[in-house]
gemmi code that builds the backbone of each chain (N, CA, C; Angstrom):
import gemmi

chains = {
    "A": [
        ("UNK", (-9.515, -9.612, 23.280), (-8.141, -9.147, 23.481), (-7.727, -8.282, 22.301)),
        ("UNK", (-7.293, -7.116, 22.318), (-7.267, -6.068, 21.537), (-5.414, -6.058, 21.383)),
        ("UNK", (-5.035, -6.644, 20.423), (-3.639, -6.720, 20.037), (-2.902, -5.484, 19.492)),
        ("UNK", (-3.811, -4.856, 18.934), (-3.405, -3.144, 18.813), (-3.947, -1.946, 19.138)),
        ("UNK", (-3.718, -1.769, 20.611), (-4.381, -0.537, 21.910), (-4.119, 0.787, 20.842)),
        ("UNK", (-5.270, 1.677, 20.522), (-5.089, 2.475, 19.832), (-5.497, 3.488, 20.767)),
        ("UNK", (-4.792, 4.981, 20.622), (-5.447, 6.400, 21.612), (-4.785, 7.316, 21.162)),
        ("UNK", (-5.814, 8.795, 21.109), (-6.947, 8.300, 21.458), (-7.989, 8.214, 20.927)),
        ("UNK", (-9.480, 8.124, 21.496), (-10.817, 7.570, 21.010), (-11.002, 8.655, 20.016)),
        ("UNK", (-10.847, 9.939, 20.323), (-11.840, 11.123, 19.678), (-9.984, 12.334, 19.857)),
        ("UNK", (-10.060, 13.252, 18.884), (-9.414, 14.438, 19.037), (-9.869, 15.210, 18.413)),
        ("UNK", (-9.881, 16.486, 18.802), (-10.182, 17.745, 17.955), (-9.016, 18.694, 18.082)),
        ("UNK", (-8.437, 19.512, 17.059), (-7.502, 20.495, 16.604), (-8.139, 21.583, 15.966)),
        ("UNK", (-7.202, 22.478, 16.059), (-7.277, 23.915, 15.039), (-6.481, 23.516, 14.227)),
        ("UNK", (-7.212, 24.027, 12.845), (-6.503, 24.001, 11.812), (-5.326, 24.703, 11.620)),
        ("UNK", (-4.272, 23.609, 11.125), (-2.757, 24.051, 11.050), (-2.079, 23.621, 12.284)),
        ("UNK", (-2.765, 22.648, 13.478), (-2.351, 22.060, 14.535), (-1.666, 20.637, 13.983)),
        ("UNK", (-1.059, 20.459, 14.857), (-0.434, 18.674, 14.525), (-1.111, 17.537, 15.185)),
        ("UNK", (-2.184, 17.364, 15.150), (-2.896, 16.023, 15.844), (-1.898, 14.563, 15.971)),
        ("UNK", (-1.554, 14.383, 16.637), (-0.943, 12.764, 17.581), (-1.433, 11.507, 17.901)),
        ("UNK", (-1.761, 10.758, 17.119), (-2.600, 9.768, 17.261), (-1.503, 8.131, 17.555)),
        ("UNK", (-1.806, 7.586, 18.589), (-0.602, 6.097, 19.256), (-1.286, 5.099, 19.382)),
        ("UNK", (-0.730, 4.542, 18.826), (-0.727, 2.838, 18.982), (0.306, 2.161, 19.869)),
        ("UNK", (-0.172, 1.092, 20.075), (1.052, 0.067, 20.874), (0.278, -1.252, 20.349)),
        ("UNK", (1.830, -2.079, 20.607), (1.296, -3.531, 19.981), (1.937, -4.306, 20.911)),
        ("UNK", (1.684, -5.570, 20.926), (2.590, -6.639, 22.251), (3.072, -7.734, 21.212)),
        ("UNK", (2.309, -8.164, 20.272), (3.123, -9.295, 19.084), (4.391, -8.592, 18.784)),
        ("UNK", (5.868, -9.132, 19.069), (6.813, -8.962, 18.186), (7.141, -9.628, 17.104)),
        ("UNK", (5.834, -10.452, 16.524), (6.226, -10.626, 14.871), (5.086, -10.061, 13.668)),
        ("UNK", (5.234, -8.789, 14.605), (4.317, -8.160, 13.351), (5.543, -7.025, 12.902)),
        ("UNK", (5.713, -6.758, 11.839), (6.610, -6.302, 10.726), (6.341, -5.549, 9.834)),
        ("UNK", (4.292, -4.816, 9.913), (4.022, -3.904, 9.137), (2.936, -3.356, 9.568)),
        ("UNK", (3.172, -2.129, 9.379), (2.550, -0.932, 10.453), (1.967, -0.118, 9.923)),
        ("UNK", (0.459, -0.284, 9.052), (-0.454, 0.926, 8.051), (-1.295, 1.726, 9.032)),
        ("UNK", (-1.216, 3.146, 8.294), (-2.059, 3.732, 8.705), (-3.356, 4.088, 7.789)),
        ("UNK", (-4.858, 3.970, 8.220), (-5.629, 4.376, 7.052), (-6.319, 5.421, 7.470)),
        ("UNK", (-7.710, 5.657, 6.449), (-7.729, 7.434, 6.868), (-9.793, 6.823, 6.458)),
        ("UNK", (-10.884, 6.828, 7.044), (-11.553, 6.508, 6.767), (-12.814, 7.607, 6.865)),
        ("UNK", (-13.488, 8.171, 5.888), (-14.545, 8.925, 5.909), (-16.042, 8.330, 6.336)),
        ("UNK", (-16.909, 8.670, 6.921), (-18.174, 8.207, 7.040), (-18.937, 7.121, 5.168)),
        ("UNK", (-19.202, 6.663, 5.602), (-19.675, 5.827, 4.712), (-18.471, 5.241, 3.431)),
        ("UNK", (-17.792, 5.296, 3.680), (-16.377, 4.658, 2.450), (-15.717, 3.928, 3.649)),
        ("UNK", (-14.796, 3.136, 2.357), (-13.860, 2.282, 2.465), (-12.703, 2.674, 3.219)),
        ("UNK", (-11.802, 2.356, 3.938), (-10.681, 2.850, 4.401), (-9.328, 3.345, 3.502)),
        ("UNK", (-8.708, 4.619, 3.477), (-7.678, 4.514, 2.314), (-6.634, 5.081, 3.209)),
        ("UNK", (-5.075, 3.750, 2.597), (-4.170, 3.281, 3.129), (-3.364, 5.000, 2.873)),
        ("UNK", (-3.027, 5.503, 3.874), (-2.268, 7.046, 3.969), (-0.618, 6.607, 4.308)),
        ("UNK", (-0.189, 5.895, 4.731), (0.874, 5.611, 4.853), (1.570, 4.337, 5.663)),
        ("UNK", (2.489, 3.737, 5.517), (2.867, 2.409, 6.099), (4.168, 2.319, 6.695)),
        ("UNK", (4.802, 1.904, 7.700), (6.702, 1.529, 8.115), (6.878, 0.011, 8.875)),
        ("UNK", (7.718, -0.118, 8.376), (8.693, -1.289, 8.897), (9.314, -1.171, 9.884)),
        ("UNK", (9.352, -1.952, 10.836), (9.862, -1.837, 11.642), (11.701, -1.686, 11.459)),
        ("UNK", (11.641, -1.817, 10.536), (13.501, -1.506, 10.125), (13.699, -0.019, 10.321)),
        ("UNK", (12.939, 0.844, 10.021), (13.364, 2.279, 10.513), (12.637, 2.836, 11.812)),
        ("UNK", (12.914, 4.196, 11.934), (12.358, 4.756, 13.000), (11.480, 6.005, 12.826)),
        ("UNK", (11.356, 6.471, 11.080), (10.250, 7.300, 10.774), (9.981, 7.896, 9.597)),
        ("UNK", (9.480, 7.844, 9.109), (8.759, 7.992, 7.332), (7.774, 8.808, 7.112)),
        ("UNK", (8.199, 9.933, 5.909), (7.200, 11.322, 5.995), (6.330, 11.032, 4.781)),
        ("UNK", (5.618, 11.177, 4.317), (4.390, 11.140, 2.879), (4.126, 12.750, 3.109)),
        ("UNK", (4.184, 13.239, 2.848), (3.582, 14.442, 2.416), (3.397, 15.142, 3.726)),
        ("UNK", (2.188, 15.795, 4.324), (1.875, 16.215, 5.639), (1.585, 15.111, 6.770)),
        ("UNK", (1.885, 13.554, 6.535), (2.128, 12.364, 7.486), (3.495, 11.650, 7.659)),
        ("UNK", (3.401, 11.482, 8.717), (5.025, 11.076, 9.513), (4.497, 9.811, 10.726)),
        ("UNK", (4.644, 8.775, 10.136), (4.772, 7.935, 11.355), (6.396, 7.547, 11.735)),
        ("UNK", (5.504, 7.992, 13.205), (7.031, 7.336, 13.786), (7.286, 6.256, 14.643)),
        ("UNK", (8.417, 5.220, 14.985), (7.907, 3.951, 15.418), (9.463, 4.003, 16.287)),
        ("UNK", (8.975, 3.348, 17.515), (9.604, 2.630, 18.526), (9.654, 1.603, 18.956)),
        ("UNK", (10.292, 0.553, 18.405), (10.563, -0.982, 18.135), (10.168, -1.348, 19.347)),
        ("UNK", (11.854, -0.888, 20.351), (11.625, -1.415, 21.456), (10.715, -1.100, 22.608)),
        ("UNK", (9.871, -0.024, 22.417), (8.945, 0.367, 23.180), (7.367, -0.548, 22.369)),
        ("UNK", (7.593, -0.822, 21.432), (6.203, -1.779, 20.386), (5.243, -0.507, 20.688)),
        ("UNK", (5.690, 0.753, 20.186), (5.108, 1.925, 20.222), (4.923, 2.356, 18.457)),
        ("UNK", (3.881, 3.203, 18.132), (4.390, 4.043, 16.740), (3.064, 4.536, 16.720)),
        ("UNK", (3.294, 5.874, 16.190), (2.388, 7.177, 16.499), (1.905, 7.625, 14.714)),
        ("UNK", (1.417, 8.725, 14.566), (1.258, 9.011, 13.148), (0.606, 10.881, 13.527)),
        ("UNK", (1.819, 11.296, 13.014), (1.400, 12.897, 13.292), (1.029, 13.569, 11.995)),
        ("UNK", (0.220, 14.216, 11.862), (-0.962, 14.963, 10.458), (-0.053, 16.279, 10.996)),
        ("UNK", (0.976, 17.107, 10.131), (1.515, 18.292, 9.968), (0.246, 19.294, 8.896)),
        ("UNK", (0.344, 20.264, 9.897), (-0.402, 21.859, 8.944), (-2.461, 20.948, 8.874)),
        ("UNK", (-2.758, 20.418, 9.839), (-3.764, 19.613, 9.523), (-4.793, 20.756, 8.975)),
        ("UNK", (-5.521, 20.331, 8.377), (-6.874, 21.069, 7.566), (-8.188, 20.249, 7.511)),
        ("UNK", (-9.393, 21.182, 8.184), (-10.370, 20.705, 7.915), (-10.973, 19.397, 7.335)),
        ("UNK", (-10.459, 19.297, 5.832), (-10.511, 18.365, 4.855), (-10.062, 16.949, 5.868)),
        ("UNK", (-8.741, 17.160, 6.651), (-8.677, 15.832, 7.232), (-9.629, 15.122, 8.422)),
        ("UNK", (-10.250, 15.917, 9.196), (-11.470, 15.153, 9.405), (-11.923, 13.805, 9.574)),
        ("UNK", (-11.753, 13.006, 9.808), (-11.996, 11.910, 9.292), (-11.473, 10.303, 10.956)),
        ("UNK", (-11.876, 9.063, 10.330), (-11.154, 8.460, 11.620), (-10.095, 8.076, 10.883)),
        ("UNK", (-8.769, 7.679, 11.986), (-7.739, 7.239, 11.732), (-7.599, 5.586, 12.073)),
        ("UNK", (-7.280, 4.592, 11.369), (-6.775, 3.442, 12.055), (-5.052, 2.760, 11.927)),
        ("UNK", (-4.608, 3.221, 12.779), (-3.800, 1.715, 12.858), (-3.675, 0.480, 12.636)),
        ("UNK", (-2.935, -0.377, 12.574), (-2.960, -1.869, 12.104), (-1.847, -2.387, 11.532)),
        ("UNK", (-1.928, -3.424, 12.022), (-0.188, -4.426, 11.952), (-0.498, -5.753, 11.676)),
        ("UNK", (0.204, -6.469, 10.638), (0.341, -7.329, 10.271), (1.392, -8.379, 10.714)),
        ("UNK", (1.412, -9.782, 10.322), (2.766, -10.415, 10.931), (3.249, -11.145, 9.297)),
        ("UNK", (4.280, -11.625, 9.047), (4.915, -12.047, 8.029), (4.360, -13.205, 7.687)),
        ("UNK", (4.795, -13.767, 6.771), (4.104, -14.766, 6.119), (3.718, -14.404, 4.570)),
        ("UNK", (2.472, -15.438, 4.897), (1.732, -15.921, 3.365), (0.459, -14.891, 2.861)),
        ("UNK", (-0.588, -14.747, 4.376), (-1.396, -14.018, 4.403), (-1.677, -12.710, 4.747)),
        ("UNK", (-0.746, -12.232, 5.638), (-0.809, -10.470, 5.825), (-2.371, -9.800, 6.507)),
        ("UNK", (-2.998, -10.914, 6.858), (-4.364, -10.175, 7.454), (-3.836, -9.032, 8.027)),
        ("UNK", (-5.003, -7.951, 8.240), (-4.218, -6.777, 9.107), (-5.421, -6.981, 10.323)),
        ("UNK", (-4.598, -6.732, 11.651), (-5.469, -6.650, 12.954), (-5.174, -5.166, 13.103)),
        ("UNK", (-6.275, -4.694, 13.701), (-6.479, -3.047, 13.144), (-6.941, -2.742, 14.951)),
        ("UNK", (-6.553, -1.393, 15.243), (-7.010, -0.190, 16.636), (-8.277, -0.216, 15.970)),
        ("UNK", (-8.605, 0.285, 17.283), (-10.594, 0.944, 17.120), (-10.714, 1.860, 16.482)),
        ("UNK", (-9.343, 2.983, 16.260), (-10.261, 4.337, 15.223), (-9.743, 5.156, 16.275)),
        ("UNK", (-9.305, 6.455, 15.545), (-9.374, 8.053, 16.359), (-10.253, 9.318, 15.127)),
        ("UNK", (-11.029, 9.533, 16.036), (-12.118, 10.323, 15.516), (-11.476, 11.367, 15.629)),
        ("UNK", (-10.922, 11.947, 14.233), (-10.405, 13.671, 14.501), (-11.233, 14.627, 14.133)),
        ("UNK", (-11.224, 15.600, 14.709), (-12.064, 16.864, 13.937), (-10.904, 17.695, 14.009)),
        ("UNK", (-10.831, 18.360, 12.805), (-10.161, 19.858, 12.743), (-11.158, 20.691, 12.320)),
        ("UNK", (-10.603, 22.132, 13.437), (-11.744, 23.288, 13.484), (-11.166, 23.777, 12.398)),
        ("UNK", (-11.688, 25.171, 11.353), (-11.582, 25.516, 10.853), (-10.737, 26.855, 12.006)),
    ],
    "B": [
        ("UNK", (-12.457, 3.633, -13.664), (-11.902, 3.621, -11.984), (-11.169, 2.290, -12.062)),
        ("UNK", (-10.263, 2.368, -11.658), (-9.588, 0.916, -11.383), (-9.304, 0.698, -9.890)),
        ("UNK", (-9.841, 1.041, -9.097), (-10.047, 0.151, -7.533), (-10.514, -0.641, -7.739)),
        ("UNK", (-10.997, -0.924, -6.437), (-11.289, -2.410, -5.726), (-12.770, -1.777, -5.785)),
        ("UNK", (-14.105, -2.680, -6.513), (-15.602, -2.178, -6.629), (-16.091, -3.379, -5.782)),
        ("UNK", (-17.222, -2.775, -5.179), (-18.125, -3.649, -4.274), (-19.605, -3.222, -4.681)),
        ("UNK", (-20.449, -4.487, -4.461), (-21.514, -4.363, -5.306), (-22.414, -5.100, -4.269)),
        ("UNK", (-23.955, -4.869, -3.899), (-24.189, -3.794, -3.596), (-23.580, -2.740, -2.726)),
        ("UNK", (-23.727, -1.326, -2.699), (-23.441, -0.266, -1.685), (-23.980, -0.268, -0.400)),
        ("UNK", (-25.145, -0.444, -0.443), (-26.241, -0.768, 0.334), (-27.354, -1.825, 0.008)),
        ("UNK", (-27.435, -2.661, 1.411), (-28.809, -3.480, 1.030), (-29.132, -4.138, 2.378)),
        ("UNK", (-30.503, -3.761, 2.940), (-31.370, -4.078, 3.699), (-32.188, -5.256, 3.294)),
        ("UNK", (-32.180, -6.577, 4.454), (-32.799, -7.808, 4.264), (-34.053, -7.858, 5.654)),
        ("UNK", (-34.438, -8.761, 5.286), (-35.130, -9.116, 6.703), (-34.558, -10.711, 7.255)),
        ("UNK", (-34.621, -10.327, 8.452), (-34.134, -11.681, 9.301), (-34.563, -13.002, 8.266)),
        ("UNK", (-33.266, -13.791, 8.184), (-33.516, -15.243, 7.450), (-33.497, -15.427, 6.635)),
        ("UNK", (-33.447, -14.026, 5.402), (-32.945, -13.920, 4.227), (-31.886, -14.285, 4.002)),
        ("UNK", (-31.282, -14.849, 2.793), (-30.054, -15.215, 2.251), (-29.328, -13.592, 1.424)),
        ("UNK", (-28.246, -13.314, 1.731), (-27.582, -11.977, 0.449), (-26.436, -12.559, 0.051)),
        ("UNK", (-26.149, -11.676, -0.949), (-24.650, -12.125, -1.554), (-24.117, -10.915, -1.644)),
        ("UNK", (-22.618, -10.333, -1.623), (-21.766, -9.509, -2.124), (-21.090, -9.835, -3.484)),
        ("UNK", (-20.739, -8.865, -4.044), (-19.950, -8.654, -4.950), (-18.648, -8.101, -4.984)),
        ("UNK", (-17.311, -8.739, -4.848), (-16.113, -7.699, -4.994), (-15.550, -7.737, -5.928)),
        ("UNK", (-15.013, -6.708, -6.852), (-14.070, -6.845, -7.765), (-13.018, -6.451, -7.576)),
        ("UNK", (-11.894, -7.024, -6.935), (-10.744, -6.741, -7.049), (-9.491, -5.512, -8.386)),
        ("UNK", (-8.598, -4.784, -7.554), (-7.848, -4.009, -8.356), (-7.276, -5.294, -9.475)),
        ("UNK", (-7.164, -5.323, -10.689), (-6.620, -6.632, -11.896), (-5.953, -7.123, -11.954)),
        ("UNK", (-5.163, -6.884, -10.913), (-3.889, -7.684, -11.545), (-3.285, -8.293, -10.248)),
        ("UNK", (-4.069, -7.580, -8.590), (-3.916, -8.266, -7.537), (-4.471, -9.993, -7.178)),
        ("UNK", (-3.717, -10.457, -6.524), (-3.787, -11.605, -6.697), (-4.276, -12.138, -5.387)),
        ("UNK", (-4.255, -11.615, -4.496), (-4.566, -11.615, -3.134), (-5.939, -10.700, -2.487)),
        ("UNK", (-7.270, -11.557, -2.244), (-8.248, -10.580, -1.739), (-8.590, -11.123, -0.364)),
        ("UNK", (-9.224, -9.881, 0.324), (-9.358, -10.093, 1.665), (-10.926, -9.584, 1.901)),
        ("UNK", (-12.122, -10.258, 3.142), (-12.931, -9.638, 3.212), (-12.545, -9.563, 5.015)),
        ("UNK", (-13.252, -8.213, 4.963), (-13.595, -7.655, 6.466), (-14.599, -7.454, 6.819)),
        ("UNK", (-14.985, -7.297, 8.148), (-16.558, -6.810, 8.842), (-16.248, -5.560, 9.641)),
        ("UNK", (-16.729, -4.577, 9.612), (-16.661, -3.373, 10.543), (-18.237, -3.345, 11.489)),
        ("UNK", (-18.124, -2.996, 12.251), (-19.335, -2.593, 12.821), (-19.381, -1.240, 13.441)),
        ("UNK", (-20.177, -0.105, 13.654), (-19.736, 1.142, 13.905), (-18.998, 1.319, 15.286)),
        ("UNK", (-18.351, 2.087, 14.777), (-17.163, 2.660, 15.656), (-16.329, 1.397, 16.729)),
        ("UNK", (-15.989, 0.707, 15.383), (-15.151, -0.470, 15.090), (-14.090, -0.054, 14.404)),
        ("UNK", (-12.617, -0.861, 14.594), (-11.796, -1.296, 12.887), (-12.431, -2.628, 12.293)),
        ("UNK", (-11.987, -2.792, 11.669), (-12.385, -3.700, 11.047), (-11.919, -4.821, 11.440)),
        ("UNK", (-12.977, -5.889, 11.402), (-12.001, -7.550, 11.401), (-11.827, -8.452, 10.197)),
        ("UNK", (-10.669, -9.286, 10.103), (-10.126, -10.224, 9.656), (-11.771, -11.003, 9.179)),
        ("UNK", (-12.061, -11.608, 8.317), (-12.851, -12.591, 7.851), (-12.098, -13.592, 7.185)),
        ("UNK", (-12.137, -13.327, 5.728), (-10.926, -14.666, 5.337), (-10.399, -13.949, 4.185)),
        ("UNK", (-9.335, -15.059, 3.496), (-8.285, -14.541, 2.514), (-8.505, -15.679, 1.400)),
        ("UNK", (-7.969, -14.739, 0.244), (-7.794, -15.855, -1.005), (-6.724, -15.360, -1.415)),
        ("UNK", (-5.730, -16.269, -2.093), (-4.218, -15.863, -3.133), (-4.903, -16.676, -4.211)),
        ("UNK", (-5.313, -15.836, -5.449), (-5.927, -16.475, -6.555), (-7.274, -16.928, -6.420)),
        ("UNK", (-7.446, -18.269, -6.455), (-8.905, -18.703, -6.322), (-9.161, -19.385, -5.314)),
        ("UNK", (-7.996, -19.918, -4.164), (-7.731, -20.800, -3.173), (-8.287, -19.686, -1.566)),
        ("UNK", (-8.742, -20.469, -1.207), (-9.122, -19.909, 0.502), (-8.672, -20.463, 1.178)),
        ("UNK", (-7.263, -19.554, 1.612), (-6.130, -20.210, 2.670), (-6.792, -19.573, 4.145)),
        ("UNK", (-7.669, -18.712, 4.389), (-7.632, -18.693, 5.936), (-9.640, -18.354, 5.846)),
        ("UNK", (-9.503, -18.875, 7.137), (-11.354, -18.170, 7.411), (-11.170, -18.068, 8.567)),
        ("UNK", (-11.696, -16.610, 9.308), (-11.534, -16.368, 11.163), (-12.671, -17.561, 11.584)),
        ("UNK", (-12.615, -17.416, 12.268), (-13.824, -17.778, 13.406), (-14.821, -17.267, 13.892)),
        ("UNK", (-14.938, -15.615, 13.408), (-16.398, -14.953, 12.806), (-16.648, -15.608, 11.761)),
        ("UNK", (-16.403, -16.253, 10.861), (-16.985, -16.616, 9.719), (-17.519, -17.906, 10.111)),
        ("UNK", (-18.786, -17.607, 10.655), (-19.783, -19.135, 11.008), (-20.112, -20.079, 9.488)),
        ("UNK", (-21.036, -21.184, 10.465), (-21.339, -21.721, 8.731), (-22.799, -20.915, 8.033)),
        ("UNK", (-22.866, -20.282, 8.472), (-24.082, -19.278, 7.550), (-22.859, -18.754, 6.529)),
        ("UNK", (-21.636, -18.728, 6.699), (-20.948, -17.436, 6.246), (-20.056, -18.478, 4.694)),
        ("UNK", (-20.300, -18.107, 3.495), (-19.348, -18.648, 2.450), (-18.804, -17.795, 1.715)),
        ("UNK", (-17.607, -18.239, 1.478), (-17.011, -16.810, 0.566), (-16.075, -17.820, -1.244)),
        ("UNK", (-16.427, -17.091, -1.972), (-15.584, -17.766, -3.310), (-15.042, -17.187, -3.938)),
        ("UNK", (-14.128, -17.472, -4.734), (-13.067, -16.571, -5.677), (-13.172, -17.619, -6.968)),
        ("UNK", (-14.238, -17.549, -7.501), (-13.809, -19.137, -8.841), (-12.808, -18.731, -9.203)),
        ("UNK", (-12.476, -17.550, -10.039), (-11.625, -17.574, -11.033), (-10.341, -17.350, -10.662)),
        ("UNK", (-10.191, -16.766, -9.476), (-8.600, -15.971, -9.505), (-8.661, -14.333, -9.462)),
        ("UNK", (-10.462, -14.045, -9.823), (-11.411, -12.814, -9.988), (-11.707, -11.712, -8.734)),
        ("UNK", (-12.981, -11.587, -8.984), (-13.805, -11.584, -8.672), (-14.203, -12.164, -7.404)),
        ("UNK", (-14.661, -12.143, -5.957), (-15.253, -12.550, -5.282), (-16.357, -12.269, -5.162)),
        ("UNK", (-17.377, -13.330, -4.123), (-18.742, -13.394, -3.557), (-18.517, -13.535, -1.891)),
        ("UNK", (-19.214, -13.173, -1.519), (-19.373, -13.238, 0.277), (-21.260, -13.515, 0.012)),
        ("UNK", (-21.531, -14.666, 0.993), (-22.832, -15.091, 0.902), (-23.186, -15.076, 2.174)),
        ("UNK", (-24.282, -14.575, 3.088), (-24.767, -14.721, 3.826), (-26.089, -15.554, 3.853)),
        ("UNK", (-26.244, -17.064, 4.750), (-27.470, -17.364, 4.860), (-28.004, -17.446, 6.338)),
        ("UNK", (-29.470, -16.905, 6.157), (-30.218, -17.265, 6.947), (-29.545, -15.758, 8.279)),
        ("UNK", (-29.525, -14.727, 7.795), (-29.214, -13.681, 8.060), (-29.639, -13.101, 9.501)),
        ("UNK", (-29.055, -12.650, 10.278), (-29.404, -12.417, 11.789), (-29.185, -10.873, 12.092)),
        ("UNK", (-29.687, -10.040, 13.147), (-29.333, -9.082, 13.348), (-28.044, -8.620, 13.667)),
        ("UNK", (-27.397, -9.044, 13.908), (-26.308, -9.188, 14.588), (-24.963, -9.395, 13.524)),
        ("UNK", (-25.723, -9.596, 12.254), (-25.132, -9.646, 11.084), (-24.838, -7.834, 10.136)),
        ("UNK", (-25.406, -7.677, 10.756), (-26.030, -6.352, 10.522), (-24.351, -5.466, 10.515)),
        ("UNK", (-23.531, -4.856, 9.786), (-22.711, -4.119, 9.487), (-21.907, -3.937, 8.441)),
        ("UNK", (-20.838, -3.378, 8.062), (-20.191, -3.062, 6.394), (-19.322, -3.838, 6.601)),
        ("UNK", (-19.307, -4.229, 5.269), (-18.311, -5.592, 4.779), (-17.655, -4.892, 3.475)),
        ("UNK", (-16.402, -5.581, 4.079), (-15.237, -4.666, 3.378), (-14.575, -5.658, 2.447)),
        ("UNK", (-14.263, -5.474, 1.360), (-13.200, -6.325, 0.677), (-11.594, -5.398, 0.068)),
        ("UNK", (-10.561, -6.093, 0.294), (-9.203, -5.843, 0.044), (-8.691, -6.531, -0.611)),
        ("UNK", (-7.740, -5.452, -1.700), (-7.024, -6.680, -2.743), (-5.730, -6.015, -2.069)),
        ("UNK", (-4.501, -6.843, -2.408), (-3.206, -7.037, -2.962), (-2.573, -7.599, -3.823)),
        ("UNK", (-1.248, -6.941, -3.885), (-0.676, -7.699, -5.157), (0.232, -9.192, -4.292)),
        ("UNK", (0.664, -9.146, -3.283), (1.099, -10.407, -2.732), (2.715, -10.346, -3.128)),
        ("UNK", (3.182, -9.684, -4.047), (4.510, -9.940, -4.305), (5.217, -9.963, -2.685)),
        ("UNK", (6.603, -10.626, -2.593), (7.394, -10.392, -1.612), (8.058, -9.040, -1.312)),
        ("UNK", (7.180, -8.682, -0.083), (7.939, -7.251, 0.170), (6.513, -6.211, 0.070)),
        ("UNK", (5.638, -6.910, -1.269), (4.377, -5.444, -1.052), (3.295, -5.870, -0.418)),
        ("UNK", (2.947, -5.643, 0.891), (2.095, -5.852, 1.697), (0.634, -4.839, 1.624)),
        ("UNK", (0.503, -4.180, 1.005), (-0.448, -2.735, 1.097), (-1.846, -3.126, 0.337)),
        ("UNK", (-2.858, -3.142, 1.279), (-4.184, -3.814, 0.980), (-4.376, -2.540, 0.615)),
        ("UNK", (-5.303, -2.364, -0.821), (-6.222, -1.395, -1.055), (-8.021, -1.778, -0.657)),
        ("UNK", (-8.466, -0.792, -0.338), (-9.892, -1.263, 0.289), (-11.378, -0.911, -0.770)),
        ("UNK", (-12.010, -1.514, -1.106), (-13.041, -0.877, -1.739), (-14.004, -0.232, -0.838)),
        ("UNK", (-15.509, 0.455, -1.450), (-16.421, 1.402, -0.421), (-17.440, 0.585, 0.122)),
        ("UNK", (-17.052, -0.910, 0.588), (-17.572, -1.296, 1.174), (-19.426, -1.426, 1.285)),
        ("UNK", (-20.006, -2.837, 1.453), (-21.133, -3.067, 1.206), (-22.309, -2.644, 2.970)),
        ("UNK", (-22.908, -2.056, 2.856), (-23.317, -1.654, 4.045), (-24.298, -2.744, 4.200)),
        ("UNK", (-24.732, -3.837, 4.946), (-25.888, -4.520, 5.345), (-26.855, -4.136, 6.574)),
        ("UNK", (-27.664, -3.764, 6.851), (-28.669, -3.965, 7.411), (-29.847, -5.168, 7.710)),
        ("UNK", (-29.887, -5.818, 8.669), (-30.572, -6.884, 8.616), (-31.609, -6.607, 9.746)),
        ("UNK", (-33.279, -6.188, 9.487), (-34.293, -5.529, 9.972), (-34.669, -7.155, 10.956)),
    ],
}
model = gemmi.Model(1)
for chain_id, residues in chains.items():
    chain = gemmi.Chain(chain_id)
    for i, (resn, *xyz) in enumerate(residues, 1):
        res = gemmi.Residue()
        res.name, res.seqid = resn, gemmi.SeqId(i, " ")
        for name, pos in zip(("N", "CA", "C"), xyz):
            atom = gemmi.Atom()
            atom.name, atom.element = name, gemmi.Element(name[0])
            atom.pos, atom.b_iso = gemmi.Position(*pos), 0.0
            res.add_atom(atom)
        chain.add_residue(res)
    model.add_chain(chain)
structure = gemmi.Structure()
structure.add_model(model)
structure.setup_entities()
């Protein structure tokens, strides 16, 4: 049972396109919403995170945006470049002591040059 | 470098071998986590420590599977008696645990192969 439906599987863009990558979740006591950015052979690195207290948070050329009551939230890559490449994961946590994160399968982006 | 280091990068066993990992946690996080990826996977949940205590273990973590934190440090992830099926990258995550900062940093992860 896959608690965070991630899509989609694979995308490809032109560079300087906005790639769209969605999640949905069905737990309403999860309360934290990372996105990571993972290259072939490395570790995953955490690109940006929201609470469900707002409805959208920019880092630089990333903007997730989240829809409580839909248990929706997306993560759009502005001016994307080559360099980003890479898979994307989702993943939500629930409150507490421990914070495990249950994580989507991954969106495989390519940006063309 | 002050991340999160994992030790080995890579390491190939043969079936029934025993391995161990190495994580070193970011210093001053107090909270580490290990994961299993398998390709074109996210990652899963394995277990957690706050300090030196092991408050959770999934239910992937069979009894081949031990994990320790003596100090409050440093962790180990031990595999015995190693299966194919064992076969993928194992991830470790620190945090700091304070109330409110939730944000696991990830190290580059130990790749296993089990022939």
């Amino acid at each position: 049972q896959q608690q965070v439906k991630q899509s989609p599987q694979s995308l490809i863009v032109q560079k300087g396109g906005i790639p769209i990558i969605n999640c949905a979740y069905e737990n309403t006591a999860f309360d934290y919403f990372p996105w990571y950015q993972q290259f072939p052979g490395k570790g995953p690195a955490l690109l940006i995170a929201i609470r469900p207290d707002v409805s959208e948070k920019k880092e630089g050329r990333f903007t997730i945006s989240f829809n409580k009551s839909a248990k929706q939230f997306s993560l759009h890559i502005m001016d994307s470049q080559p360099g980003d490449s890479a898979t994307y994961f989702c993943a939500a946590s629930i409150g507490g002591n421990n914070r495990k994160l249950i994580w989507g399968l991954g969106t495989s982006l390519a940006v063309n040059p | 470098d002050t991340g999160v280091s994992q030790d080995p990068r890579h390491k190939i066993t043969k079936r029934g071998q025993n391995v161990t990992f190495r994580c070193d946690p970011i210093s001053e996080h107090n909270r580490l986590y290990w994961y299993r990826q398998t390709l074109g996977q996210g990652p899963e949940f394995l277990t957690y420590f706050q300090n030196e205590a092991q408050l959770e273990k999934s239910r992937l973590l069979s009894d081949r599977f031990s994990a320790e934190r003596p100090k409050g440090s440093f962790s180990t992830l031990e595999i015995q008696r190693t299966e194919q099926g064992d076969s993928a990258m194992y991830l470790c995550a620190s945090s700091w645990g304070l109330a409110g900062d939730y944000e696991q940093y990830f190290g580059p992860g130990t790749r296993l192969t089990v022939t």
